[in-house]
C-alpha positions as CSV (number, residue, x, y, z in Angstrom):
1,X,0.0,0.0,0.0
2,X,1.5,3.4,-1.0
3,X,0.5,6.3,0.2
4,X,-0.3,9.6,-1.9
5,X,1.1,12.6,-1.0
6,X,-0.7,16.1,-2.5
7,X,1.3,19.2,-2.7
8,X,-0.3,22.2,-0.9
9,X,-2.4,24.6,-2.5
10,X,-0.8,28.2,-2.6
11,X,-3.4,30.8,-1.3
12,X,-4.1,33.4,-3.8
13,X,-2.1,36.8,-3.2
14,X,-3.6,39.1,-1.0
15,X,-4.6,41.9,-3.0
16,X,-2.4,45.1,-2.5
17,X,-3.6,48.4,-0.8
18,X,-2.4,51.5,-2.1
19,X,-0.6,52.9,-0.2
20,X,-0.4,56.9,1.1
21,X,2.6,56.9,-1.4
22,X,1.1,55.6,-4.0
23,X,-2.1,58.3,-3.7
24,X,0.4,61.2,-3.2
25,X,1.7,60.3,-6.8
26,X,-1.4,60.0,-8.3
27,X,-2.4,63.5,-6.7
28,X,1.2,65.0,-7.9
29,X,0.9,63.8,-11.3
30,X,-3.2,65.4,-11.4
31,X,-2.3,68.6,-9.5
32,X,-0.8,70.7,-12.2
33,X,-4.1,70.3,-14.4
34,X,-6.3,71.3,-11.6
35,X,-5.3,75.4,-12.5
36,X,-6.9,74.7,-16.6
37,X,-9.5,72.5,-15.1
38,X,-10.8,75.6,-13.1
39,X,-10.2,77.6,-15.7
40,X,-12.3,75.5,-18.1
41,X,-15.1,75.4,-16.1
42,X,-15.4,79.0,-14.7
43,X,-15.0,80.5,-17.9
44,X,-16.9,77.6,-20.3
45,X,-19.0,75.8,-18.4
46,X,-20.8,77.6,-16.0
47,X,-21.7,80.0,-18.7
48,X,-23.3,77.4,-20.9
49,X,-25.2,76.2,-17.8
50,X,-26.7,79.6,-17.4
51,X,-26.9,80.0,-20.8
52,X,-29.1,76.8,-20.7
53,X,-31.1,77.8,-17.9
54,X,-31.9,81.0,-19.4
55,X,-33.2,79.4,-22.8
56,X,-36.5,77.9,-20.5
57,X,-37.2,81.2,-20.2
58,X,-39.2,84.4,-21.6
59,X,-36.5,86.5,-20.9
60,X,-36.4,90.3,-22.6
61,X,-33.8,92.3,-21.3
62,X,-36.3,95.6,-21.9
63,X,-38.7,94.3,-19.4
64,X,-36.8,92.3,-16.6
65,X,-39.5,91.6,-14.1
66,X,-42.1,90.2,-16.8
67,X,-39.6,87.1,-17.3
68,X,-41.2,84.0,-17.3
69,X,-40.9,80.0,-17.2
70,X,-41.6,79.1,-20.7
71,X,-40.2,75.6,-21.1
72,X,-39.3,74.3,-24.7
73,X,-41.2,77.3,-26.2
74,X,-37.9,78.5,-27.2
75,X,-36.7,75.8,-29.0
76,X,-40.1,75.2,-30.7
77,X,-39.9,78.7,-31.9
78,X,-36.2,78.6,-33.0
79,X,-37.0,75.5,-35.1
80,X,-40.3,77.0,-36.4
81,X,-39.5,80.3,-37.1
82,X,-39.0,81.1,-41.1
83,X,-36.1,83.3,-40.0
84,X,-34.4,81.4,-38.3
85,X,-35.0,78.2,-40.4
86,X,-33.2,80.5,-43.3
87,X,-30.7,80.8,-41.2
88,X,-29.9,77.7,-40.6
89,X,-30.2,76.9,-44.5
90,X,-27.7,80.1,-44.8
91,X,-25.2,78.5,-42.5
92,X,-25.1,75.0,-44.5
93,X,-24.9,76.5,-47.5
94,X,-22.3,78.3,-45.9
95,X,-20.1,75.5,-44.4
96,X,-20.7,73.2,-46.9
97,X,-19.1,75.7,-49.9
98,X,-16.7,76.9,-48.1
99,X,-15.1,73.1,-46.7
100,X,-15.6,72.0,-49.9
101,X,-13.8,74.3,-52.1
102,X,-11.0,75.0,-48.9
103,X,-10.4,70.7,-49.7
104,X,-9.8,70.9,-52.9
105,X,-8.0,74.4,-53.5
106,X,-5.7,73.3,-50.5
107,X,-5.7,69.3,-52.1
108,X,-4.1,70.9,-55.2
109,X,-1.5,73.4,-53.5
110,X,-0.8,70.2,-51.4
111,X,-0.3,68.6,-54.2
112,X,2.5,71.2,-55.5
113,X,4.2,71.9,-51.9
114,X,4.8,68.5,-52.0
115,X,7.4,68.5,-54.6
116,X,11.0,70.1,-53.7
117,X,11.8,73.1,-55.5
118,X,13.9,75.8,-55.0
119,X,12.1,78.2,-52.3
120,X,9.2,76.1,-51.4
121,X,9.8,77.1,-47.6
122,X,9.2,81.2,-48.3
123,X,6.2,79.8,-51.0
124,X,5.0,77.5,-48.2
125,X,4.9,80.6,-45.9
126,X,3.4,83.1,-48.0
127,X,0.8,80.5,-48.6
128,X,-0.2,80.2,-44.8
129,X,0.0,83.6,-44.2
130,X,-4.1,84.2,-44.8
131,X,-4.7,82.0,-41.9
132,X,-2.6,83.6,-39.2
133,X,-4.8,87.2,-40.4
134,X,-7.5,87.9,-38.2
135,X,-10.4,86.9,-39.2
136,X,-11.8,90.5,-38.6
137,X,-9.1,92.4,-40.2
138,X,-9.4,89.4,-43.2
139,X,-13.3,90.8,-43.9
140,X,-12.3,94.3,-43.9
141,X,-9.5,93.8,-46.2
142,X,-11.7,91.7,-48.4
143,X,-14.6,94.6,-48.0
144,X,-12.5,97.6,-48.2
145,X,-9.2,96.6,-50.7
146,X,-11.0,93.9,-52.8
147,X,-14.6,94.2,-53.4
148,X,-15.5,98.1,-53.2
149,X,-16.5,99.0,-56.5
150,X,-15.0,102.7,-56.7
151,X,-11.0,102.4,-55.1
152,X,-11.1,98.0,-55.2
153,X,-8.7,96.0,-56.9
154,X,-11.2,93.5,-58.4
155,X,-12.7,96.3,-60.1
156,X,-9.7,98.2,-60.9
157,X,-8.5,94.9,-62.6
158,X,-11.5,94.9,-64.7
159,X,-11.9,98.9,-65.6
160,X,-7.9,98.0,-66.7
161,X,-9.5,95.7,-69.0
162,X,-12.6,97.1,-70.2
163,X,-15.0,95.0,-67.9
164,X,-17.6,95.9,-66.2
165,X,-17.9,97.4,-62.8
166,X,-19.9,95.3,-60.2
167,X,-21.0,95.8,-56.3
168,X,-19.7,92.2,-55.9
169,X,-21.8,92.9,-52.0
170,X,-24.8,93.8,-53.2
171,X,-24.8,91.7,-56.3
172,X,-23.3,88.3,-55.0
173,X,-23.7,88.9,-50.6
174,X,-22.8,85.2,-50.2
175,X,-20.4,84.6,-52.7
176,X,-18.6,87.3,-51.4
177,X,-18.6,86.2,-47.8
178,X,-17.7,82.8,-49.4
179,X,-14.6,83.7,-51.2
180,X,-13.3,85.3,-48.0
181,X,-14.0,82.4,-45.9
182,X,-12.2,80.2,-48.9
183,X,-9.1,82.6,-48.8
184,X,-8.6,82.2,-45.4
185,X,-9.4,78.4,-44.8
186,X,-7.7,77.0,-47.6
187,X,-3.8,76.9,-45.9
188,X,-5.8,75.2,-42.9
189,X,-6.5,72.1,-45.3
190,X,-3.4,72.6,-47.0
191,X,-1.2,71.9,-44.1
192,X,-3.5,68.8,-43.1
193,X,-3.8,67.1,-46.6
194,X,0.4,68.4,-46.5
195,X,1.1,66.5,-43.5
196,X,-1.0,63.0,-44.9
197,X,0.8,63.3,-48.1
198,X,4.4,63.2,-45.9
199,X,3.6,60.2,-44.2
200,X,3.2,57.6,-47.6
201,X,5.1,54.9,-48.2
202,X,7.1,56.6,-50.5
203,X,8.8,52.5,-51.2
204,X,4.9,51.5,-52.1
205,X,4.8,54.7,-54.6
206,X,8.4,54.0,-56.0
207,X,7.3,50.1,-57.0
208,X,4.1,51.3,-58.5
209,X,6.2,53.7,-60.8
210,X,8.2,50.4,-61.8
211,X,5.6,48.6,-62.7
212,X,4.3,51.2,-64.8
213,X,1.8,53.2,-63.3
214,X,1.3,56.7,-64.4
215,X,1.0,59.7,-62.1
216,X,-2.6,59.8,-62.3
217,X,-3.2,56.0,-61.4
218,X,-0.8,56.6,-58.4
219,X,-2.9,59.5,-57.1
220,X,-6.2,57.6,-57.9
221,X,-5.3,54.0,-56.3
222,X,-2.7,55.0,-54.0
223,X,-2.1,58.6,-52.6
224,X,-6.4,59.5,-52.3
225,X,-7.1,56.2,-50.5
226,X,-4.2,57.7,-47.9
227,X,-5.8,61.4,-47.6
228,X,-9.1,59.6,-47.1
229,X,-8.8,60.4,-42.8
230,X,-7.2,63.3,-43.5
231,X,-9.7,64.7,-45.9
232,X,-12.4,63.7,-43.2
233,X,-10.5,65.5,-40.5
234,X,-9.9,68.6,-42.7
235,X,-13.9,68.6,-43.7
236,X,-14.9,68.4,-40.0
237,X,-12.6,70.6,-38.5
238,X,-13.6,73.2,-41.0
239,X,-16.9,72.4,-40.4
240,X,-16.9,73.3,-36.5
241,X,-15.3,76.5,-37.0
242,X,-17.0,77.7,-40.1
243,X,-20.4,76.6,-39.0
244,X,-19.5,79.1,-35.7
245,X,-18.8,82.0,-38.5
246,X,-19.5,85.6,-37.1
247,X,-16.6,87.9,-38.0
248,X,-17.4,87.7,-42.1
249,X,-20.7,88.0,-41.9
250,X,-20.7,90.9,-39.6
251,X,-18.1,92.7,-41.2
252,X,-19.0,92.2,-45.0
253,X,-22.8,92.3,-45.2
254,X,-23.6,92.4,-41.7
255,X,-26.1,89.9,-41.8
256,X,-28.4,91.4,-44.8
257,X,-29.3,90.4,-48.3
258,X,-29.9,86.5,-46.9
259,X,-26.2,85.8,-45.8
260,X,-27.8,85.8,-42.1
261,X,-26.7,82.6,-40.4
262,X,-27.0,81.2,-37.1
263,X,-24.2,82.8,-34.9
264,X,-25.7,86.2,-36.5
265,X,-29.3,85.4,-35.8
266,X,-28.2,85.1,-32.2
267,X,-26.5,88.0,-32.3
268,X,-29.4,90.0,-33.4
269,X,-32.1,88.2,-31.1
270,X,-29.5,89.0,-28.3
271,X,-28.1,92.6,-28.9
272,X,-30.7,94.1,-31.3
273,X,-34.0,92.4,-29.9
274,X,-32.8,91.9,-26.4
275,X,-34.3,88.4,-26.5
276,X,-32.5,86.6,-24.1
277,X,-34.4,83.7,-24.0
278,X,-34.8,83.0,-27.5
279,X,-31.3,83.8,-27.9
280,X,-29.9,81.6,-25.5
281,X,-31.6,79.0,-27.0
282,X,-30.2,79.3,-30.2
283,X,-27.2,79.2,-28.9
284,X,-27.7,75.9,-27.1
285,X,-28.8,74.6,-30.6
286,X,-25.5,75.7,-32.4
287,X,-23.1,74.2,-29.4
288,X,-25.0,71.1,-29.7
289,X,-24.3,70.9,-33.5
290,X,-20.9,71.3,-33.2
291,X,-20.6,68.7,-30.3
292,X,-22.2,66.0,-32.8
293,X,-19.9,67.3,-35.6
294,X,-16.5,67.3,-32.9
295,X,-17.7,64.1,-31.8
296,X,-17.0,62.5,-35.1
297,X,-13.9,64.5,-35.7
298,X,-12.2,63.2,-32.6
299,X,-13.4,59.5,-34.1
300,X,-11.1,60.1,-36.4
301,X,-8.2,61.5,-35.3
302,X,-8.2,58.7,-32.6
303,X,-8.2,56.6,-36.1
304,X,-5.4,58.1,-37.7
305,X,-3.1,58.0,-33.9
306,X,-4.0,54.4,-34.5
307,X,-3.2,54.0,-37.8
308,X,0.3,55.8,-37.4
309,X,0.9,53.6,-34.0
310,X,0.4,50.3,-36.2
311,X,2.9,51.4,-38.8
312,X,5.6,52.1,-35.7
């Protein structure tokens, strides 16, 4: 008879506390945020809350005691108003013309700052320089030096010419604000689709010419499947700021002959109608638009960091 011998069972670990030590450096690591986090929320936050608050109400600034709860009156009005539903077409229209040419014009001058030549840092400079411009002093120059039809250089080109002499405002308002918007958003997507077109596989690029391909096949299969991220980035990007447009409007038409968008609308309900209420809830409407729309844009940049980390 033989007897069986069974090896002890080790207990499991006890699980570790966290030490004071261990909390400290957690603490030490957080505490130089906490200045910006405060900051953050005084200066963002808390005014949106209000901002919020005051949208359930019928609030004019003319009559203060006569405020009143009003719930989602507000908001129904905002969205059934024929005002402010132009508006809110003007502002599409808007951001959607204004992305779209910006990605192509800047696609194309992309496209050339890609290639070395001699001086493409100064070219690459001078072309950036429209978005480093205020975007205030970039309406007035395009109101005052480019489109007035007695003293501007669009209509001095033309009188040089024998053309004719428009009011580019009053005949084309949102073309006008458009072109501006263009001009100064257009090295913004250059300097995106720039960077995407600096990190191809230039080995990939080098076989296809081998085999054969011509510059238009390698642009087609290869280099515009690359920008595909970065074109999405560009468009969204664009698309929160543009969408938040105030300073062009303002300054080139300000706000007449249908170029009214959102951020204007707000403006007037707020500073010309004294509508508080009304206003505020406009307002809440355009932040919540461009949460959706930065929602997606952070989706993909998160896609490109992964991207770049799996080619490391």
């Amino acid at each position: 008879m033989t007897a069986t011998t069974t090896a002890p069972v080790a207990a499991p670990p006890a699980p570790t506390r966290r030490g004071p030590n261990a909390r400290l450096r957690a603490w030490a690591t957080r505490a130089p945020l906490l200045p910006a986090l405060a900051f953050m929320i005084v200066v963002t936050q808390l005014p949106f809350v209000a901002t919020v608050v005051i949208s359930f109400f019928d609030w004019n600034a003319l009559y203060p005691n006569a405020r009143r709860f009003t719930g989602f009156d507000n908001y129904h009005q905002v969205l059934t108003d024929a005002d402010l539903r132009h508006s809110v077409w003007t502002t599409a229209l808007l951001t959607a013309t204004v992305v779209l040419v910006s990605l192509v014009l800047g696609l194309g001058l992309a496209l050339l700052l890609d290639r070395r030549f001699r001086g493409r840092g100064v070219v690459r400079t001078l072309l950036i320089a429209p978005f480093l411009v205020v975007p205030v002093a970039a309406a007035l120059l395009w109101k005052h030096v480019l489109y007035n039809p007695e003293y501007g250089l669009f209509n001095g080109l033309l009188h040089y010419v024998g053309g004719p002499q428009p009011d580019w405002i009053s005949d084309t308002p949102l073309l006008a604000v458009e072109a501006s918007l263009v001009w100064q958003w257009t090295p913004f997507m250059m300097l995106i689709l720039l960077a995407g077109l600096q990190s191809r596989d230039q080995q990939q690029i080098e076989a296809a010419r081998v085999d054969g391909a011509s510059d238009w096949q390698i642009f087609r299969h290869l280099t515009l499947p690359h920008l595909r991220r970065y074109l999405e980035l560009g468009a969204l990007l664009g698309s929160i700021y543009i969408v938040q447009n105030f300073d062009a409007v303002f300054t080139i038409t300000s706000g007449g002959l249908g170029t009214a968008n959102l951020p204007y609308t707000v403006y007037q309900s707020f500073y010309q109608a004294h509508e508080n209420g009304l206003a505020s809830a406009a307002g809440v409407l355009v932040v919540i638009g461009s949460i959706v729309i930065a929602t997606f844009a952070l989706r993909v940049v998160s896609s490109l960091f992964r991207e770049e980390v799996s080619r490391a």
